[in-house]
N, C-alpha and C positions, 0 to 999 in steps of 0.2 A: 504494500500500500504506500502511495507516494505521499509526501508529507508537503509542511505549509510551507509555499515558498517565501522567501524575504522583504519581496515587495507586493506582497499578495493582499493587502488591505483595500476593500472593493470600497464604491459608495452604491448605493440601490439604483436600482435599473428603471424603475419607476414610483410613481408616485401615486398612492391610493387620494380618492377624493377625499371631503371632512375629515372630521376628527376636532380635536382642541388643544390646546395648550394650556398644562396643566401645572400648577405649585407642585415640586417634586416631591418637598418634604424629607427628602432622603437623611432624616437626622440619625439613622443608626450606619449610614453606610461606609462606616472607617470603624464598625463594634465587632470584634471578632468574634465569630461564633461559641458561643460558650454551651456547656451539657448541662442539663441537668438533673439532678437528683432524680433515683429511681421512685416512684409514689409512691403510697401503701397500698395503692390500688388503681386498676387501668379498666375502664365500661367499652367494650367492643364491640360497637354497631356493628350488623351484617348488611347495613346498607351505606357503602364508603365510596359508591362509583357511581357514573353511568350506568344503567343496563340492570340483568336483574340480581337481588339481593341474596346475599347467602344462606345458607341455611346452617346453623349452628351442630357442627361434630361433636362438639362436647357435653357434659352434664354436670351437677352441681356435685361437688368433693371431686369431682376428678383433678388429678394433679397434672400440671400442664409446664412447658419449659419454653425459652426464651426460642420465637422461629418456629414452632409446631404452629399444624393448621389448626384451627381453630372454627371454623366457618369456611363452605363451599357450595359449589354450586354445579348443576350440570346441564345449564342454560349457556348457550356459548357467548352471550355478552354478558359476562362476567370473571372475576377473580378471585381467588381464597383469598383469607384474610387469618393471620397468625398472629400468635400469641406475643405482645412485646415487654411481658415480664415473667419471669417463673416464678409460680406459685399454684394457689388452687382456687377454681372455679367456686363461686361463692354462689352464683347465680347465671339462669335463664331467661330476662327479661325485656319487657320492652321498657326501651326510655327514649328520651324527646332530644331531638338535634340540633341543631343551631337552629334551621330554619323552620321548625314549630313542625314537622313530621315527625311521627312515631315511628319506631324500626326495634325487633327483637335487638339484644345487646346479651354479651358473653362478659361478664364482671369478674376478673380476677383478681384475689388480694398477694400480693405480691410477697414473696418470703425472702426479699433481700438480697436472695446469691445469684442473678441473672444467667444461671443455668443454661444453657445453650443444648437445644435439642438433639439428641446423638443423631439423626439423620442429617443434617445438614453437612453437605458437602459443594462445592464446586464441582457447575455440572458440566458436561461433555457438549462442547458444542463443537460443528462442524459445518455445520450445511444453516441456512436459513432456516429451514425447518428445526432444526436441532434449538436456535436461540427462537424461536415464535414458542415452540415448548418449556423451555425455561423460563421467559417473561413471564410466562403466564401462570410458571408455579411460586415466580417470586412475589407473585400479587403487588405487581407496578402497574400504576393508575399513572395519568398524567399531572406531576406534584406541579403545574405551572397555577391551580385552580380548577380544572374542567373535569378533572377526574377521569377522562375517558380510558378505559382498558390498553394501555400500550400494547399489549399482545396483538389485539386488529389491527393497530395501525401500521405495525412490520409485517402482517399478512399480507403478500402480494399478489396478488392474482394474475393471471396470465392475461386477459384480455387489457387490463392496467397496470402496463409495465414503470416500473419506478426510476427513473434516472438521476434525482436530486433529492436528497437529505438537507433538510434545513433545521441548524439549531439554533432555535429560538431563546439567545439571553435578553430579549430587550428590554421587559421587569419597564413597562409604559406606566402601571400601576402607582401614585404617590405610594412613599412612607413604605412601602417592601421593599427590601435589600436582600434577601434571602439566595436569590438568585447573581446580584452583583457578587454576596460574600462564597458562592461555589465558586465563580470563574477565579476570585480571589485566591484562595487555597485549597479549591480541589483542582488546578488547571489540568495536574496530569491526570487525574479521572475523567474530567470531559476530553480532553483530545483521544485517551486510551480508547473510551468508547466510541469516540467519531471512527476511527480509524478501525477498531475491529465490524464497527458494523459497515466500512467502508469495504474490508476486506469480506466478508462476506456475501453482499447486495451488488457489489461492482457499480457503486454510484460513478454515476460520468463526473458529478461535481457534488460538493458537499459543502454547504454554506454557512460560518459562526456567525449570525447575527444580530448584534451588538450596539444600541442607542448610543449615540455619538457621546451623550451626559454622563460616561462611564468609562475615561479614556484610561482609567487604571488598570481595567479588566482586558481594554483589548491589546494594553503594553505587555500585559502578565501573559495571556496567551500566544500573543502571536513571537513573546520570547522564548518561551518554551517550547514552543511549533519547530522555531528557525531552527534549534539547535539539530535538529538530524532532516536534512534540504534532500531533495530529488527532484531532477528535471519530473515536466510532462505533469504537475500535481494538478490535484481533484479537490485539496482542501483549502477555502478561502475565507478571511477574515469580513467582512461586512459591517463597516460603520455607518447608521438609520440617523435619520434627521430624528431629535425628540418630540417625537409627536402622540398621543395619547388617540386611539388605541393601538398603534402601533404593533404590539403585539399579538395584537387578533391573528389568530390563524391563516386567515384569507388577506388579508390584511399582508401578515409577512409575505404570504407565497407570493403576490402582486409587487412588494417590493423587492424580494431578493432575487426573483425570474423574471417577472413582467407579465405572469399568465394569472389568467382570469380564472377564478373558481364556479363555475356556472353555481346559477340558483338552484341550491336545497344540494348540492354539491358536495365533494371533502375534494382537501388537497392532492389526493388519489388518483383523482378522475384529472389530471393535468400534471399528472408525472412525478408527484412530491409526497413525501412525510415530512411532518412538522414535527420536532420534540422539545420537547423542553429541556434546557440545558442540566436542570436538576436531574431529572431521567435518564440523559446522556450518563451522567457519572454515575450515577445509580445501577446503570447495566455492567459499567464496567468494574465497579466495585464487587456486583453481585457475581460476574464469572468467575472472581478471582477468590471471594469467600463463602458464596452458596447461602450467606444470608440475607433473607427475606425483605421484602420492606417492613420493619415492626419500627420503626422511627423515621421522624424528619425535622426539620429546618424551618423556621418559623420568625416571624420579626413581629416583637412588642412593642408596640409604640402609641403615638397622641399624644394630645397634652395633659391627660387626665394620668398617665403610667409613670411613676417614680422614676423609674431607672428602663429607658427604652432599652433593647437590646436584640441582639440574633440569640437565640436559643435553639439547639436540638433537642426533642421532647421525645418521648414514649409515644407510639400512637394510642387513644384514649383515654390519655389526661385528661382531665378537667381543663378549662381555659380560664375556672379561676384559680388553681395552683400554678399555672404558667404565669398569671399575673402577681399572683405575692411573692414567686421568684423574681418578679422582676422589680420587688420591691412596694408593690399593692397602686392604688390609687393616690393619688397626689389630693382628691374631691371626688365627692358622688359623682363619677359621669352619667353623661346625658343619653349617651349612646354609645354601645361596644359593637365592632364589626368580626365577623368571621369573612376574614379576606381583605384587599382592598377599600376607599372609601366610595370609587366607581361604582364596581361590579358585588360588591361586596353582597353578605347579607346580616340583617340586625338581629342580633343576639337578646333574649327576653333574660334568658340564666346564664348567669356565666358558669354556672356549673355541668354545663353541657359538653362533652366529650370532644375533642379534638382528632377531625379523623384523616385521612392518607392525603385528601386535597386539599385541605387547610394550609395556607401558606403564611395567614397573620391575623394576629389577636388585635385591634387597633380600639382606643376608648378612649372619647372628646366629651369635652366640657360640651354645654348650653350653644355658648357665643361660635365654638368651631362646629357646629351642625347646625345652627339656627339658618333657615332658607329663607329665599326671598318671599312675600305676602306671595299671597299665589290669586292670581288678578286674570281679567279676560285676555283672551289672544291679539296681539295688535296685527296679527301678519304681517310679522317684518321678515318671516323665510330662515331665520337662524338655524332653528333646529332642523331645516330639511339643507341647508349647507352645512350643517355638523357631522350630518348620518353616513358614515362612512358606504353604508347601501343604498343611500341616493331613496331613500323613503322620506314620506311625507307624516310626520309625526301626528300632526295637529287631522288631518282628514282621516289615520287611523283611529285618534282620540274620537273624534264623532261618529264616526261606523261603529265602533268596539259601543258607545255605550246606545246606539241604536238599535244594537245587535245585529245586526246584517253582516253575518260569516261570508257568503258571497263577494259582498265591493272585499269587505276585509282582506281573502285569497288576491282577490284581483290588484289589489292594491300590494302586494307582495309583506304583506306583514311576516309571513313564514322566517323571513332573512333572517329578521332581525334579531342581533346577538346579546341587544339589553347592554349594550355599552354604559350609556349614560350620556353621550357628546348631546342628544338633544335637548336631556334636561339640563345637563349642565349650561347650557348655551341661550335658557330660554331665557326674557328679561321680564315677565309675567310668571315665572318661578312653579308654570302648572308641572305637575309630577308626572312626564309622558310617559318615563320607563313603564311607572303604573300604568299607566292607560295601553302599552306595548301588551304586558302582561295578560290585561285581562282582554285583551283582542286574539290573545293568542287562547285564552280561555273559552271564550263565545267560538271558536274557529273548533275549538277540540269536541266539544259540548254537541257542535253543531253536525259531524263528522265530516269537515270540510279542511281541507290541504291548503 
């Protein structure tokens, strides 16, 4: 596999419409990632992805070790989900998620010695197929936010041949660094996994990229690249204008190729897999140790958190033990997010478990969530020059609440990824995203595409 060449730093090839320009926030992103503490106890939703939910292997007193399955399923859009402390199951129950869903949960009380499951080994991989079978027992979701099952998206089918790998660091998102702090100090886990999965897939070209607002990350990579050079390379550095949502999936494909993702579409159907740079390292971490995903990488931050920081946590901590690790509240916040403050979702308990797509704990005072009065439309066109999918926000807003699933489809509401450019951009402060939502709801309701 040919490596990065030295002067191989690209700029994008094109340029997606909307989007906004957004406060970065970036106040953790010089916090080295720090570990912490094993819980007393980890709650393991069977519902951490995409696709459908697991079903719990285990039972209550059974004793369970750090990396054992724990939950499975034999539904093909899904992944297991394993134990990330050893101890013994205390419980088979349902509890409530970030986003106010119920989902059965596997509760372990942890006995302290993080035990490591005797089967875990590094597995044999050879062929494409060999690493799609692996992904899929290490239960890698997509850790950028979207959760989607990694295992499908390295499925390649013959009729869509894949000739371009795109890794997606651009972390568009304010206030998460999670992602800047891998390129930081995991550099040789993400190129290890570019390049094994380069040698595998025989990508024609493989793209790292990288928001221009992070020139540290692409000094650290692309130094690390240089040192072992071969004519004839596939692997290229790509520095993105900062622009939010920039790392939207279709979004990247449009900027680091130039090709259009048709409507209702994957980056598949035009020649690409998107990954997230955390994934990247995580595959190649996983060939080398054969352990699971049972933890990840998280950024606590806002003005409401004591002591912002990167933290590696257990998967199903609580998200308020990540926050008294980080030193508790500074005031009652107003508002705690699971995720982003974009795309994010609002958190009612913080005692709510932290699961594989979670990428950050954020909680603001009053005054940093307070929105604009939210007042009639003046149609000045903002939010349909925001909308990266060229929708018309404000005419979905009056369909969705007229009900007419019909103009709705017609109107392409389907695209929409729920960014947020249109609210963010409204100067009438109306909440489109909601009004997106429940047009997608009247659309479902209605049995209309």
């Amino acid at each position: 596999m040919s490596r990065l060449r030295a002067d191989a730093i690209l700029k994008a090839v094109a340029r997606g419409r909307g989007g906004v320009r957004v406060d970065h926030h970036k106040i953790t992103a010089e916090c080295e990632t720090v570990r912490m503490p094993i819980p007393p106890r980890v709650v393991l939703p069977m519902q951490q992805h995409i696709g459908a939910p697991c079903v719990p292997t285990v039972k209550p007193g059974d004793h369970v070790d750090v990396g054992q399955v724990i939950g499975d399923s034999d539904k093909y859009l899904s992944v297991p989900i394993h134990a990330s402390v050893s101890g013994t199951v205390k419980s088979v129950a349902d509890t409530t998620l970030a986003n106010g869903r119920i989902a059965p949960a596997v509760t372990i009380e942890s006995d302290g010695q993080q035990t490591l499951y005797a089967g875990l080994e590094p597995p044999a991989v050879h062929t494409k197929e060999d690493l799609v079978k692996a992904i899929r027992a290490s239960g890698l979701v997509g850790l950028g936010g979207a959760g989607f099952p990694s295992f499908v998206k390295l499925t390649v089918k013959p009729e869509k041949p894949i000739d371009t790998l795109i890794v997606n660091a651009a972390e568009c998102e304010p206030y998460i660094t999670v992602d800047y702090r891998e390129c930081v100090e995991n550099s040789y886990d993400i190129l290890s996994g570019v390049y094994t999965l380069g040698e595998l897939y025989g990508f024609k070209r493989i793209i790292i990229a990288v928001e221009d607002n992070k020139p540290e990350a692409i000094r650290i990579l692309k130094g690390i690249a240089d040192r072992d050079l071969h004519d004839g390379n596939v692997v290229r550095l790509m520095a993105l204008k900062s622009r939010y949502p920039q790392g939207a999936e279709k979004m990247m494909v449009l900027s680091a190729t130039g090709r259009v993702v048709p409507q209702g579409g994957l980056p598949a159907d035009v020649g690409c897999i998107v990954m997230n740079v955390g994934s990247v390292a995580f595959v190649a971490r996983y060939l080398k140790t054969g352990k699971p995903l049972i933890s990840r990488s998280v950024t606590v931050s806002g003005d409401c958190i004591k002591e912002p920081a990167n933290v590696r946590v257990p998967i199903g901590v609580s998200m308020r033990e990540i926050i008294d690790f980080c030193g508790g509240f500074t005031a009652p916040p107003a508002k705690i997010l699971s995720g982003g403050p974009m795309m994010g979702t609002a958190v009612v308990d913080p005692n709510v478990p932290l699961l594989k797509s979670n990428n950050a704990v954020l909680a603001f005072s009053e005054p940093a969530v307070r929105r604009k009065p939210n007042s009639d439309c003046i149609r000045c066109g903002r939010c349909h020059a925001a909308c990266p999918m060229s929708l018309m926000p404000t005419e979905i807003e009056k369909y969705a609440l007229l009900g007419d699933a019909v103009t709705l489809s017609r109107l392409g509401t389907s695209v929409c990824m729920e960014c947020g450019s249109c609210a963010y951009s409204c100067p009438a402060g109306k909440p489109l995203v909601q009004y997106m939502r429940l047009a997608k709801e009247v659309m479902r309701n209605a049995g209309v595409k």
